[in-house]
PyMOL Python script that loads the backbone (N, CA, C, O; Angstrom):
from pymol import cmd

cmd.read_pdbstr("""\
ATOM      1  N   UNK A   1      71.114  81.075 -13.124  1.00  0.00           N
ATOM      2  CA  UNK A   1      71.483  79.871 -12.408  1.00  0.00           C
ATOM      3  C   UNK A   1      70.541  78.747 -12.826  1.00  0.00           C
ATOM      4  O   UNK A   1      69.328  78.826 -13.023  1.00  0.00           O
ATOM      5  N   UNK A   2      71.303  77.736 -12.917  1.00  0.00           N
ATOM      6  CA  UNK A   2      70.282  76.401 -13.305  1.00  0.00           C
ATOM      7  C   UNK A   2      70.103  75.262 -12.427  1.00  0.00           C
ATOM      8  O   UNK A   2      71.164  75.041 -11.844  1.00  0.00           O
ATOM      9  N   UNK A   3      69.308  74.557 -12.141  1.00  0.00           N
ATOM     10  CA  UNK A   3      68.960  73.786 -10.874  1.00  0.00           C
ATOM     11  C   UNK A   3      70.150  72.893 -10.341  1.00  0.00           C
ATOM     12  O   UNK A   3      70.293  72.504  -9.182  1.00  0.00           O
ATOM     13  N   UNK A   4      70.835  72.691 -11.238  1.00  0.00           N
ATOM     14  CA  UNK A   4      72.164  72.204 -10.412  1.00  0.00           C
ATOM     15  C   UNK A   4      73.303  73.021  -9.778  1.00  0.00           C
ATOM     16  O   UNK A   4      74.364  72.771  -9.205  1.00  0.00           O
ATOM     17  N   UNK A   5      72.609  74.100 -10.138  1.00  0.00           N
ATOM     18  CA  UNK A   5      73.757  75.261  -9.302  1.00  0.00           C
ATOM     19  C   UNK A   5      72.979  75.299  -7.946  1.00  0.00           C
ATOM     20  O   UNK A   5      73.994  75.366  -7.253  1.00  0.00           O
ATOM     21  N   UNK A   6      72.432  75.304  -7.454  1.00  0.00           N
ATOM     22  CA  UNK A   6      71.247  74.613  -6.723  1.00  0.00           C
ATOM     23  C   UNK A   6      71.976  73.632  -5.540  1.00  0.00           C
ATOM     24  O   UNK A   6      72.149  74.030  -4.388  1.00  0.00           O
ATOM     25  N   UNK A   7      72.302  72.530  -5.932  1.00  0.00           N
ATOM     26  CA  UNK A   7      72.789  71.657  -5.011  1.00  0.00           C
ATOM     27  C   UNK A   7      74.540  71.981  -4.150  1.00  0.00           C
ATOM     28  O   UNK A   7      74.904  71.656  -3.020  1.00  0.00           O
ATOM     29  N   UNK A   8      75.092  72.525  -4.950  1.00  0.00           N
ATOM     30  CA  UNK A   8      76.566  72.603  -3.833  1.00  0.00           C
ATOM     31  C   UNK A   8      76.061  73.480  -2.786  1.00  0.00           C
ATOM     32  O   UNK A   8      76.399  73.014  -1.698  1.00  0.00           O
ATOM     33  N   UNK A   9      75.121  74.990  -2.610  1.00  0.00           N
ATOM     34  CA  UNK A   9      75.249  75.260  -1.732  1.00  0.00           C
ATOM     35  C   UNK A   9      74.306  74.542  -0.333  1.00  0.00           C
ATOM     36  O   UNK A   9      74.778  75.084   0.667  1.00  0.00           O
ATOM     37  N   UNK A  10      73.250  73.614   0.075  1.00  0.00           N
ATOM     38  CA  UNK A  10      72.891  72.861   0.517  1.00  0.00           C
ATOM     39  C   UNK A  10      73.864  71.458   1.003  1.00  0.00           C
ATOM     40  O   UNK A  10      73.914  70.940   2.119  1.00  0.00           O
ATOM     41  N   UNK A  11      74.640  71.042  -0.332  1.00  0.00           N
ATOM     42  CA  UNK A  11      75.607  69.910   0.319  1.00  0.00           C
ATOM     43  C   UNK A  11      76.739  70.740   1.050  1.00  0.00           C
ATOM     44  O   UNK A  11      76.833  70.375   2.221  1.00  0.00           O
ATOM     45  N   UNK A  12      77.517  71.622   0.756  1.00  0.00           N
ATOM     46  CA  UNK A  12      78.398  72.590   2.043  1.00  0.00           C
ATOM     47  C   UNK A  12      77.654  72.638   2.681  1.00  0.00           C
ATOM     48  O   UNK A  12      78.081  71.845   3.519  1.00  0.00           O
ATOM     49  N   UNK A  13      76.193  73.153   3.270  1.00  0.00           N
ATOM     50  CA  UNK A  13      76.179  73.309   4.216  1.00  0.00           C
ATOM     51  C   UNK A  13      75.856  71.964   5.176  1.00  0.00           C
ATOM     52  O   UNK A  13      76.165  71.954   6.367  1.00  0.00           O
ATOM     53  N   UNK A  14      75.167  70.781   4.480  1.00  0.00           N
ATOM     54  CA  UNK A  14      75.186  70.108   5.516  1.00  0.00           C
ATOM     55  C   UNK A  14      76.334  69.271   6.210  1.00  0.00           C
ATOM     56  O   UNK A  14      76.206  68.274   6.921  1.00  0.00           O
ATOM     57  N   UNK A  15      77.515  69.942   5.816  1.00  0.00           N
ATOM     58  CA  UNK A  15      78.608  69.542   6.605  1.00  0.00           C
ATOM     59  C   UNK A  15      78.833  70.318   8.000  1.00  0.00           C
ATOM     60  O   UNK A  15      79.495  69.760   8.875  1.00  0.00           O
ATOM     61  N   UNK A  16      78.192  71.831   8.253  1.00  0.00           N
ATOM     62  CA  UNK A  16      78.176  72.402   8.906  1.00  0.00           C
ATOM     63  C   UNK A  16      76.987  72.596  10.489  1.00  0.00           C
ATOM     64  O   UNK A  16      77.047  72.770  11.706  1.00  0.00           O
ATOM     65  N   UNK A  17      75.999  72.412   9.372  1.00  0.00           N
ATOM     66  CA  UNK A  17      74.356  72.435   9.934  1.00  0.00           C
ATOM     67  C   UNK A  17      74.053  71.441  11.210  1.00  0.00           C
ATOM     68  O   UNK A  17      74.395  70.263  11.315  1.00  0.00           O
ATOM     69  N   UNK A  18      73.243  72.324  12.248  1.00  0.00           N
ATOM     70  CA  UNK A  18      73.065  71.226  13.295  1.00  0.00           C
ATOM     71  C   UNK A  18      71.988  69.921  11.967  1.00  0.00           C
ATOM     72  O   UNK A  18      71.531  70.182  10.854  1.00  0.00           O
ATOM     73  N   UNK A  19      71.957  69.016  12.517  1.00  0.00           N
ATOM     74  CA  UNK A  19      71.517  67.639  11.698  1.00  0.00           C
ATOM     75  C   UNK A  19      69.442  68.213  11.957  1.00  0.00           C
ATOM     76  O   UNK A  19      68.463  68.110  11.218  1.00  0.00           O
ATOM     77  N   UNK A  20      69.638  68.762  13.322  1.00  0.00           N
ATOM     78  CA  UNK A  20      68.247  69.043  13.411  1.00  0.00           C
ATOM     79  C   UNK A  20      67.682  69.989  12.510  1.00  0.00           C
ATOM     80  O   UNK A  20      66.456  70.094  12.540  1.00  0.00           O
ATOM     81  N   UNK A  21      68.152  70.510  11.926  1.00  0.00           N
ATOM     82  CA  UNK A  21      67.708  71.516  11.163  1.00  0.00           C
ATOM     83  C   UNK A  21      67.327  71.040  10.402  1.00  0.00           C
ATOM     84  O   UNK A  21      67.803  69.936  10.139  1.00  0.00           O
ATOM     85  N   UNK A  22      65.987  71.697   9.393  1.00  0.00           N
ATOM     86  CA  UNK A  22      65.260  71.120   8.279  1.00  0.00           C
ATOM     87  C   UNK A  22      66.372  71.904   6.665  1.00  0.00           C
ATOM     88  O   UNK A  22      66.529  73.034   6.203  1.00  0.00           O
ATOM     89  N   UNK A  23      66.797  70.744   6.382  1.00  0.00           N
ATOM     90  CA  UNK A  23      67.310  71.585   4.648  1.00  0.00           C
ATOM     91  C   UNK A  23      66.480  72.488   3.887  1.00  0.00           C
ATOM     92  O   UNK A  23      67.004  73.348   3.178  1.00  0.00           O
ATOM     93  N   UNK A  24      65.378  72.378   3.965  1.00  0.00           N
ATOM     94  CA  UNK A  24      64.163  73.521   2.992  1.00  0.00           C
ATOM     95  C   UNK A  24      63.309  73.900   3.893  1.00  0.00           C
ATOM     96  O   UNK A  24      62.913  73.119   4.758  1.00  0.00           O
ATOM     97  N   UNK A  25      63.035  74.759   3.838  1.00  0.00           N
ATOM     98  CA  UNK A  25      61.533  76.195   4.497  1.00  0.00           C
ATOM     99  C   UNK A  25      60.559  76.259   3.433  1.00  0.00           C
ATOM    100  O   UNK A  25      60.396  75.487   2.488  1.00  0.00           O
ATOM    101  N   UNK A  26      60.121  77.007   3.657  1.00  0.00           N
ATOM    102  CA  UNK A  26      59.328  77.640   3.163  1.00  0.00           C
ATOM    103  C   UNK A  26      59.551  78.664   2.266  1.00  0.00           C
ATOM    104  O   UNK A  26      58.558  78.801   1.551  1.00  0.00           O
ATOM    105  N   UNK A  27      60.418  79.425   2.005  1.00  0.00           N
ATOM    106  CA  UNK A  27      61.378  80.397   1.782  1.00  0.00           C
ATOM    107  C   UNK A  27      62.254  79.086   0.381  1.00  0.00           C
ATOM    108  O   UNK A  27      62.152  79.043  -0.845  1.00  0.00           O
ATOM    109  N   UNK A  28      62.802  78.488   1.077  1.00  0.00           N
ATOM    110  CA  UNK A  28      63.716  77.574  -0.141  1.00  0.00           C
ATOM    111  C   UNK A  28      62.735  76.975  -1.158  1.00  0.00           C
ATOM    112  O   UNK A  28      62.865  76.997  -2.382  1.00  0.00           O
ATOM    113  N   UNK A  29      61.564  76.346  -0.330  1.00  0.00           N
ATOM    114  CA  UNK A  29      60.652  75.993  -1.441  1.00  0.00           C
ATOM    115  C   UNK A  29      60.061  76.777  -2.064  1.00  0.00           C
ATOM    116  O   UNK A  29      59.866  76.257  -3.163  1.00  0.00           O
ATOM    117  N   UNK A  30      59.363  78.386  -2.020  1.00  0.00           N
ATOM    118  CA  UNK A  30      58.749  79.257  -2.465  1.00  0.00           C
ATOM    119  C   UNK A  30      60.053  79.902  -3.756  1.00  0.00           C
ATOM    120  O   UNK A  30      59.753  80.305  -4.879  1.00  0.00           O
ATOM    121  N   UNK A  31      61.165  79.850  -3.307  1.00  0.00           N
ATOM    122  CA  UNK A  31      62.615  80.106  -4.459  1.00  0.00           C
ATOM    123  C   UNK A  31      62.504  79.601  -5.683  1.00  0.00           C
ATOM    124  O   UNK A  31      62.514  80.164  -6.778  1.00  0.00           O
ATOM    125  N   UNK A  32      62.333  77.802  -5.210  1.00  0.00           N
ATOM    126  CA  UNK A  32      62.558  76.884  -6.400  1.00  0.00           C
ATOM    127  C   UNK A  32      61.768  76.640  -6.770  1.00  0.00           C
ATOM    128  O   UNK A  32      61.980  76.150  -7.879  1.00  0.00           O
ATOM    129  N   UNK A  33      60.306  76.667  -6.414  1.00  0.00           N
ATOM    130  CA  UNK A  33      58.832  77.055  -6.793  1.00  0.00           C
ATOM    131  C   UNK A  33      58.675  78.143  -8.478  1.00  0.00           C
ATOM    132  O   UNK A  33      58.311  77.926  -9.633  1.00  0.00           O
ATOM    133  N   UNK A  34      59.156  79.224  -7.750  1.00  0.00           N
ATOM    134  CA  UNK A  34      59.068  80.547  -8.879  1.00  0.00           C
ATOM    135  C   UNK A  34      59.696  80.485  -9.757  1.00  0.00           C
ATOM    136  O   UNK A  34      59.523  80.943 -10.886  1.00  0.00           O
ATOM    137  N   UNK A  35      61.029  79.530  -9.058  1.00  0.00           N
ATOM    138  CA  UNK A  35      62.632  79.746 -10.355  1.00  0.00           C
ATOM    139  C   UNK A  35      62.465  79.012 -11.449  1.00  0.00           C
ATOM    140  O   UNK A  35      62.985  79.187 -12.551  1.00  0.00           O
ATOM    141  N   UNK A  36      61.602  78.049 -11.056  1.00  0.00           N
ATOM    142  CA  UNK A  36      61.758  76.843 -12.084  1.00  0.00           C
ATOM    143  C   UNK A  36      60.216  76.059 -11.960  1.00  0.00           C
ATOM    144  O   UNK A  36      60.021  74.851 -12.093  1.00  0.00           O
ATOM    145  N   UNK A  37      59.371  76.929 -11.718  1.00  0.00           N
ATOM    146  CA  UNK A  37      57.889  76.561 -12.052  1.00  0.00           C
ATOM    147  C   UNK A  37      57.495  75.061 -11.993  1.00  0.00           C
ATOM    148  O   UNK A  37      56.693  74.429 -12.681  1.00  0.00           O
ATOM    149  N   UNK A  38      58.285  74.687 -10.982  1.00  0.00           N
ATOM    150  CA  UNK A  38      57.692  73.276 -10.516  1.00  0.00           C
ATOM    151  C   UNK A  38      56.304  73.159  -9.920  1.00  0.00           C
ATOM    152  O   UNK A  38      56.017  72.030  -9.522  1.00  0.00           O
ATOM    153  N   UNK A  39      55.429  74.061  -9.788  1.00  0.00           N
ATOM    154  CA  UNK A  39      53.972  73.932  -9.317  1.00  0.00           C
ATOM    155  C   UNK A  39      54.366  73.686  -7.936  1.00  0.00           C
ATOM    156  O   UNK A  39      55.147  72.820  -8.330  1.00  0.00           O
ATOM    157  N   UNK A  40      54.492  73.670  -6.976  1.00  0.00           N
ATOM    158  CA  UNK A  40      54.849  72.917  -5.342  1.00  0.00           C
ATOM    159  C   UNK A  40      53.979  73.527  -4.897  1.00  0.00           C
ATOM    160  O   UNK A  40      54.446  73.979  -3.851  1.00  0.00           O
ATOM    161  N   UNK A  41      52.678  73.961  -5.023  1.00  0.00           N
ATOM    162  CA  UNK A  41      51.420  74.493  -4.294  1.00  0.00           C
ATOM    163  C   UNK A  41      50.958  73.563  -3.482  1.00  0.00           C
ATOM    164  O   UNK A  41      50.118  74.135  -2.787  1.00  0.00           O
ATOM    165  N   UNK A  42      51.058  71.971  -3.038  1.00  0.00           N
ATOM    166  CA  UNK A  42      50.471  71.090  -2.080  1.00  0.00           C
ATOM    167  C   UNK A  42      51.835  70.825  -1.224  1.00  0.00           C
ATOM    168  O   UNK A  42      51.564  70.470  -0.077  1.00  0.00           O
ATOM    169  N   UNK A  43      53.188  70.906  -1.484  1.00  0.00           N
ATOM    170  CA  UNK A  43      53.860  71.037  -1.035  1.00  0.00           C
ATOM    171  C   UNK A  43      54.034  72.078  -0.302  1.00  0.00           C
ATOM    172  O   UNK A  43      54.356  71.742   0.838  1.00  0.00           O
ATOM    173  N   UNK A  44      53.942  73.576  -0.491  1.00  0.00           N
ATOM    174  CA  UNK A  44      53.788  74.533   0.261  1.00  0.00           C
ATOM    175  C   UNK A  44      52.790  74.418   1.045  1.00  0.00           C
ATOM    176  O   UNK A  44      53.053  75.242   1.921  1.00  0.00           O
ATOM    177  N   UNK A  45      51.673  73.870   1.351  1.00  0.00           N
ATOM    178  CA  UNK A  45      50.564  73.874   2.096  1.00  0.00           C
ATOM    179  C   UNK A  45      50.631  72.932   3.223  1.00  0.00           C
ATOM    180  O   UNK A  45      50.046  72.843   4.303  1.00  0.00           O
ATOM    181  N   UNK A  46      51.576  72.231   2.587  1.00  0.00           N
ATOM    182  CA  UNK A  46      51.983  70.951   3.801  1.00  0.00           C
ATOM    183  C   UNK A  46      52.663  71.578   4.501  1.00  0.00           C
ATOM    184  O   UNK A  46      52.211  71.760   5.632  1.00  0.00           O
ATOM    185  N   UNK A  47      54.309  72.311   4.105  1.00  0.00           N
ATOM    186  CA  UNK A  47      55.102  73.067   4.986  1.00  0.00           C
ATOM    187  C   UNK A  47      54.643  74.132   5.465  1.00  0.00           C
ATOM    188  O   UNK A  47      55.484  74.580   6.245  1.00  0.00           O
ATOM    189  N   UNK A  48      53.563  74.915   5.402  1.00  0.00           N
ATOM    190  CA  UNK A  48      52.978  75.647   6.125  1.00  0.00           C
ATOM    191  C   UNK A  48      51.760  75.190   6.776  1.00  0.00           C
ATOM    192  O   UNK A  48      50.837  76.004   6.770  1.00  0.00           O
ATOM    193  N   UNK A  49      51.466  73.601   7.567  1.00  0.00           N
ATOM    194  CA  UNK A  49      50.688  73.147   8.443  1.00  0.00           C
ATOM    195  C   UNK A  49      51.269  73.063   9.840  1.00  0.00           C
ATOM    196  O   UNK A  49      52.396  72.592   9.988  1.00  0.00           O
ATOM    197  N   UNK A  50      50.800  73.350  10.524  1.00  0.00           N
ATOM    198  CA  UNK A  50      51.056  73.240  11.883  1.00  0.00           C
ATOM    199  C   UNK A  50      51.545  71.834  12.856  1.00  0.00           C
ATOM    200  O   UNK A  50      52.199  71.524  13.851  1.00  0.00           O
ATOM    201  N   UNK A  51      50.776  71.320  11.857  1.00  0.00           N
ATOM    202  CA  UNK A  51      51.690  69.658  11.930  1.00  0.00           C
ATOM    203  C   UNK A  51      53.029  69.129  11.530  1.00  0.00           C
ATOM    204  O   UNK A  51      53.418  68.719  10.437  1.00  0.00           O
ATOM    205  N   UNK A  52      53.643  69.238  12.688  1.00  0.00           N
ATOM    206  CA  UNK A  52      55.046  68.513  12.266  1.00  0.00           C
ATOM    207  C   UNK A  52      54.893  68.013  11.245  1.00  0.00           C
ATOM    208  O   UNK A  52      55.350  68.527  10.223  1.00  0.00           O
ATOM    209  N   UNK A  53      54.214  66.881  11.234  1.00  0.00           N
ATOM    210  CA  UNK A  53      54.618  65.833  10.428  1.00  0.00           C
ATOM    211  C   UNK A  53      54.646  66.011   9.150  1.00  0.00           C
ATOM    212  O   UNK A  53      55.482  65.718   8.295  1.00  0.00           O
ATOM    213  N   UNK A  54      53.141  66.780   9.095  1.00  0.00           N
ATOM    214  CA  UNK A  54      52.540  67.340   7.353  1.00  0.00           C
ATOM    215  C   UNK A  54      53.537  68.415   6.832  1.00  0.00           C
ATOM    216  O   UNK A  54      53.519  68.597   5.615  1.00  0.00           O
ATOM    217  N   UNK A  55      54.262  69.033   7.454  1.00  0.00           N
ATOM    218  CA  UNK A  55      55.270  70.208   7.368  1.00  0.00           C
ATOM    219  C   UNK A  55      56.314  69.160   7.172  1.00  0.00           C
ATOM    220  O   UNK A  55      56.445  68.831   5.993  1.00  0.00           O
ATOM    221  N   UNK A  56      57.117  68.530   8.057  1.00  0.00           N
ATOM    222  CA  UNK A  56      57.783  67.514   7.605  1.00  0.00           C
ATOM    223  C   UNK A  56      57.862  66.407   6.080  1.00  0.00           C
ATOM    224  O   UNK A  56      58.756  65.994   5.340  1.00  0.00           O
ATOM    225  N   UNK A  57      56.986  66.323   6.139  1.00  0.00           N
ATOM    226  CA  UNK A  57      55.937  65.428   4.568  1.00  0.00           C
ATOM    227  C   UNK A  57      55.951  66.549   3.134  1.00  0.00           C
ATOM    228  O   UNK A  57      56.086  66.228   1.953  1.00  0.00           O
ATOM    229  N   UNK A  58      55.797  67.687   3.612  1.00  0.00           N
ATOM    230  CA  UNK A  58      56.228  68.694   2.617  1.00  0.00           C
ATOM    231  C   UNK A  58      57.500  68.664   2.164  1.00  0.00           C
ATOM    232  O   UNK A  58      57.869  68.367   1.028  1.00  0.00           O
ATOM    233  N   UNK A  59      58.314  69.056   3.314  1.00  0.00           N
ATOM    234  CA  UNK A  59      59.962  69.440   2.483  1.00  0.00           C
ATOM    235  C   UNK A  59      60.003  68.249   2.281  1.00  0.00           C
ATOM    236  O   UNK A  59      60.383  68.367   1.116  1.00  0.00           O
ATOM    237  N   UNK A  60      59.920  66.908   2.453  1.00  0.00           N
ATOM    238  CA  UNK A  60      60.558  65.628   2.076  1.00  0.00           C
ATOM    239  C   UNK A  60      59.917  65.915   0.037  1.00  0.00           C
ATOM    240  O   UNK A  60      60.535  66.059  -1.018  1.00  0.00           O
ATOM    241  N   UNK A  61      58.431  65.870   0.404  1.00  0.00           N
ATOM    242  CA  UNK A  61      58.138  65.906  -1.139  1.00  0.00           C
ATOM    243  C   UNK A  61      58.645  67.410  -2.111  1.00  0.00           C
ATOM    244  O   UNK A  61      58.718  67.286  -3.333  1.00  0.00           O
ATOM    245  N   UNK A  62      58.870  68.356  -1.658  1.00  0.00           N
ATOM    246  CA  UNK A  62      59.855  69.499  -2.262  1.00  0.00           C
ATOM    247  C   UNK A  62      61.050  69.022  -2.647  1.00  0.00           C
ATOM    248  O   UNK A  62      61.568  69.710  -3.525  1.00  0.00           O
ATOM    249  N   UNK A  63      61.880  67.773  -2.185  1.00  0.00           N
ATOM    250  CA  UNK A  63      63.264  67.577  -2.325  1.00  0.00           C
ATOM    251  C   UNK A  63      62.779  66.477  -2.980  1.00  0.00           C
ATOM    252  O   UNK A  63      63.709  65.672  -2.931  1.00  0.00           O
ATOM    253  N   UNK A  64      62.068  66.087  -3.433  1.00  0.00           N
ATOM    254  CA  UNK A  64      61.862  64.447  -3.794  1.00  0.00           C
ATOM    255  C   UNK A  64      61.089  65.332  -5.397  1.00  0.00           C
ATOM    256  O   UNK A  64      61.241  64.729  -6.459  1.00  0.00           O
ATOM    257  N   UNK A  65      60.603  66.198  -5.413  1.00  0.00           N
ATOM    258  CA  UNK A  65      59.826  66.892  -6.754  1.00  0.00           C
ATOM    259  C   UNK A  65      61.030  67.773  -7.410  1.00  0.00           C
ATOM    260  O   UNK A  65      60.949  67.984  -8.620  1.00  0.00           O
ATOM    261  N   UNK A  66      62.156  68.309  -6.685  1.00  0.00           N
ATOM    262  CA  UNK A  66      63.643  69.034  -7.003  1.00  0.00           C
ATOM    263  C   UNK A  66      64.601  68.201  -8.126  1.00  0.00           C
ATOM    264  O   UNK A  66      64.989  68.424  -9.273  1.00  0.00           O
ATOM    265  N   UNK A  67      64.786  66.916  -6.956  1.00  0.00           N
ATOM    266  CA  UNK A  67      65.263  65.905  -7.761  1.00  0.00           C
ATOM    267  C   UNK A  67      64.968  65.381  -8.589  1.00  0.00           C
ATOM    268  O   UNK A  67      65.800  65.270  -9.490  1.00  0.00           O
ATOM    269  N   UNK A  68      63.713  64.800  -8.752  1.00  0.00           N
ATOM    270  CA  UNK A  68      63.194  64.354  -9.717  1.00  0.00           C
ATOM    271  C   UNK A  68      63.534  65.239 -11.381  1.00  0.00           C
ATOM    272  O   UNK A  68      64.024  64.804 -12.423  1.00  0.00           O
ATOM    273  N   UNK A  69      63.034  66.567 -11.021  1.00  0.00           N
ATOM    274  CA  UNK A  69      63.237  67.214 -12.068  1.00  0.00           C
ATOM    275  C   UNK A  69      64.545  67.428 -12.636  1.00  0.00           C
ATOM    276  O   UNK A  69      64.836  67.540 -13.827  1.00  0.00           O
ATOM    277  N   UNK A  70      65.593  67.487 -11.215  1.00  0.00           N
ATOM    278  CA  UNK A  70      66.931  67.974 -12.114  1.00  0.00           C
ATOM    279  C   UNK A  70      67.304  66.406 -12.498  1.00  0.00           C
ATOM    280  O   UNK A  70      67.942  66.412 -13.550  1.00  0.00           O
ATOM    281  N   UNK A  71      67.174  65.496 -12.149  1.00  0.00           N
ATOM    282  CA  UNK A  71      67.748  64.151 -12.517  1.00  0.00           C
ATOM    283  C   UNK A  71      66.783  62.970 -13.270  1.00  0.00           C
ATOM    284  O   UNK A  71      66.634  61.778 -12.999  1.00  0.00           O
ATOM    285  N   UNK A  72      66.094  63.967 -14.516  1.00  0.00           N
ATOM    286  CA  UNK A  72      65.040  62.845 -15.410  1.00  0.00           C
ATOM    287  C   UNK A  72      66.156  62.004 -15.904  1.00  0.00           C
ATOM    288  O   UNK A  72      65.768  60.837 -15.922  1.00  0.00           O
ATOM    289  N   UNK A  73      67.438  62.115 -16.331  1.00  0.00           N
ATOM    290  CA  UNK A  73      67.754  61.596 -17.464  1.00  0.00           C
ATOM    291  C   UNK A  73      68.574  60.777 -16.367  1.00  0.00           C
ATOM    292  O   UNK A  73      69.425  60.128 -16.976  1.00  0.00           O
ATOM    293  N   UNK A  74      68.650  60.575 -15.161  1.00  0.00           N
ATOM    294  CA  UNK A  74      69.337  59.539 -14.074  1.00  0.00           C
ATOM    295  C   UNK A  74      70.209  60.529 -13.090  1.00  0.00           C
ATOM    296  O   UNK A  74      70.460  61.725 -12.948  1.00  0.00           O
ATOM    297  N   UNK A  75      70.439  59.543 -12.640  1.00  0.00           N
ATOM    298  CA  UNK A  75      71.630  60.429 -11.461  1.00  0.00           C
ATOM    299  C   UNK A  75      72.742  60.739 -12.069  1.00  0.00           C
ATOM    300  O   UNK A  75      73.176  59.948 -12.906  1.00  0.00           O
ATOM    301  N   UNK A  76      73.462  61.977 -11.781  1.00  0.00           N
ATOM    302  CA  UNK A  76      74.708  62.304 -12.385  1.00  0.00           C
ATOM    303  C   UNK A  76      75.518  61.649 -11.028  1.00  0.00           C
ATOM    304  O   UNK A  76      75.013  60.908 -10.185  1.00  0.00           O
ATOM    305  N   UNK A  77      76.969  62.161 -11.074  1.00  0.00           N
ATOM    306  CA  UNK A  77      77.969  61.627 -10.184  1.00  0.00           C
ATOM    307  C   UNK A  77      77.515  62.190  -8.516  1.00  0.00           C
ATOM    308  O   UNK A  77      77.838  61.740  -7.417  1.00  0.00           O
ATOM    309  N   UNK A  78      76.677  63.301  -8.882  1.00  0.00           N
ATOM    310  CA  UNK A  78      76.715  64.015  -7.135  1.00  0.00           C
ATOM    311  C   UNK A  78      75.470  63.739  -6.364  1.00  0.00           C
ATOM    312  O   UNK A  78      74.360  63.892  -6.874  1.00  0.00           O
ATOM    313  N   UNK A  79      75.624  63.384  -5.290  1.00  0.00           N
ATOM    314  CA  UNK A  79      73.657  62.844  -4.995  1.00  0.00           C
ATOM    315  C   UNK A  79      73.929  63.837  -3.889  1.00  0.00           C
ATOM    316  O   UNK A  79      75.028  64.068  -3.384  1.00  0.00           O
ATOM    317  N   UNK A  80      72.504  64.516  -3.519  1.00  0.00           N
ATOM    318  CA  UNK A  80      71.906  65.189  -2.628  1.00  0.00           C
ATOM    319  C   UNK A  80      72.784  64.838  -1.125  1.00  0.00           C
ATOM    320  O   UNK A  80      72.182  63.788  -0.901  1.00  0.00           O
ATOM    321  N   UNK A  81      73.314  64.902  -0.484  1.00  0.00           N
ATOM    322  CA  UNK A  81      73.199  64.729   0.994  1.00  0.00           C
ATOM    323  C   UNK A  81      72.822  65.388   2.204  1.00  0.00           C
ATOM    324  O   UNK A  81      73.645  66.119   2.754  1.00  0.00           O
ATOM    325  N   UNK A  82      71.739  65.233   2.664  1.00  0.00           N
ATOM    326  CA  UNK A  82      71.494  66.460   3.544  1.00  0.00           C
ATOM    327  C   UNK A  82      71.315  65.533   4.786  1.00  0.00           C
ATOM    328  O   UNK A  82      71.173  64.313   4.857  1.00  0.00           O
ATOM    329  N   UNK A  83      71.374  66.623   5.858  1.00  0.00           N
ATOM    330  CA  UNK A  83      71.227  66.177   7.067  1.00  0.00           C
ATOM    331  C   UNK A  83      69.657  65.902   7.632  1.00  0.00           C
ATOM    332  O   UNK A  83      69.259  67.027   7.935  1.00  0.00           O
ATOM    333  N   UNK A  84      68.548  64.903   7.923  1.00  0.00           N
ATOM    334  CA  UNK A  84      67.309  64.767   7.979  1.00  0.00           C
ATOM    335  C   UNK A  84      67.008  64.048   9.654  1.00  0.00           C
ATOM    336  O   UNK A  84      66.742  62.863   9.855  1.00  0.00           O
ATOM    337  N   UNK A  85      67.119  64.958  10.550  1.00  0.00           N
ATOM    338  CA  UNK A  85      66.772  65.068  11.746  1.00  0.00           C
ATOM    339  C   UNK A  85      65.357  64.368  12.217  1.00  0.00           C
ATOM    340  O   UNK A  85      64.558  64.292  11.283  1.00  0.00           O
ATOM    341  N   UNK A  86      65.080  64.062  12.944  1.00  0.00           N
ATOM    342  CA  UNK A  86      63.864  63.653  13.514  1.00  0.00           C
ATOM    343  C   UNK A  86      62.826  64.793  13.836  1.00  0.00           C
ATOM    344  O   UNK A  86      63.105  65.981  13.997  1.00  0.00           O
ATOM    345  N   UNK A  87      61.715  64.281  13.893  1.00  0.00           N
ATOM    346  CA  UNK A  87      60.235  65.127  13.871  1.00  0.00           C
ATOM    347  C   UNK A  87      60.134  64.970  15.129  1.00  0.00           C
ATOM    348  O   UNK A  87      59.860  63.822  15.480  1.00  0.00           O
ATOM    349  N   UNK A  88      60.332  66.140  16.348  1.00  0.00           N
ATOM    350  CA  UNK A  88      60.165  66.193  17.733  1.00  0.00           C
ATOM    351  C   UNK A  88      58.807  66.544  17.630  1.00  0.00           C
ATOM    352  O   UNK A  88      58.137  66.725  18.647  1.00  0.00           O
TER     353      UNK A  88
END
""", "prot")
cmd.dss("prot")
cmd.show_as("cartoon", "prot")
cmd.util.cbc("prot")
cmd.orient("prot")
């Protein structure tokens, strides 16, 4: 599988997903971490802080270091949409 096989199952689901729910864990980032040797070691450290926010600040930069990589050469036709809930 190659990183754009990657995105349909995330955009199905956020048609489904309560909105509160976070799109990436720890688990999704530790996946795309190994699969594709993006380094996300300060990213994982953020999503595993006890701080909302810094946990929050993680998956944002996991999806922002995802993209980046699958879309050097620009955006293709499909952009990311996920559902991005508020930090209770």
């Amino acid at each position: 599988m190659d990183m754009r096989g990657l995105l349909p199952a995330p955009e199905a689901a956020s048609k489904k997903v309560d909105p509160k729910l976070w799109p990436v864990d720890r688990h999704v980032a530790a996946f795309i971490n190994t699969r594709y040797d993006l380094n996300l070691e300060p990213q994982m450290a953020a999503l595993n802080d006890s701080a909302p926010e810094r946990a929050y600040s993680g998956m944002l930069s996991v999806l922002a270091v995802y993209t980046y990589k699958q879309y050097r050469g620009g955006p293709g036709k499909r952009c990311l949409a996920l559902p991005l809930g508020t930090v209770d």
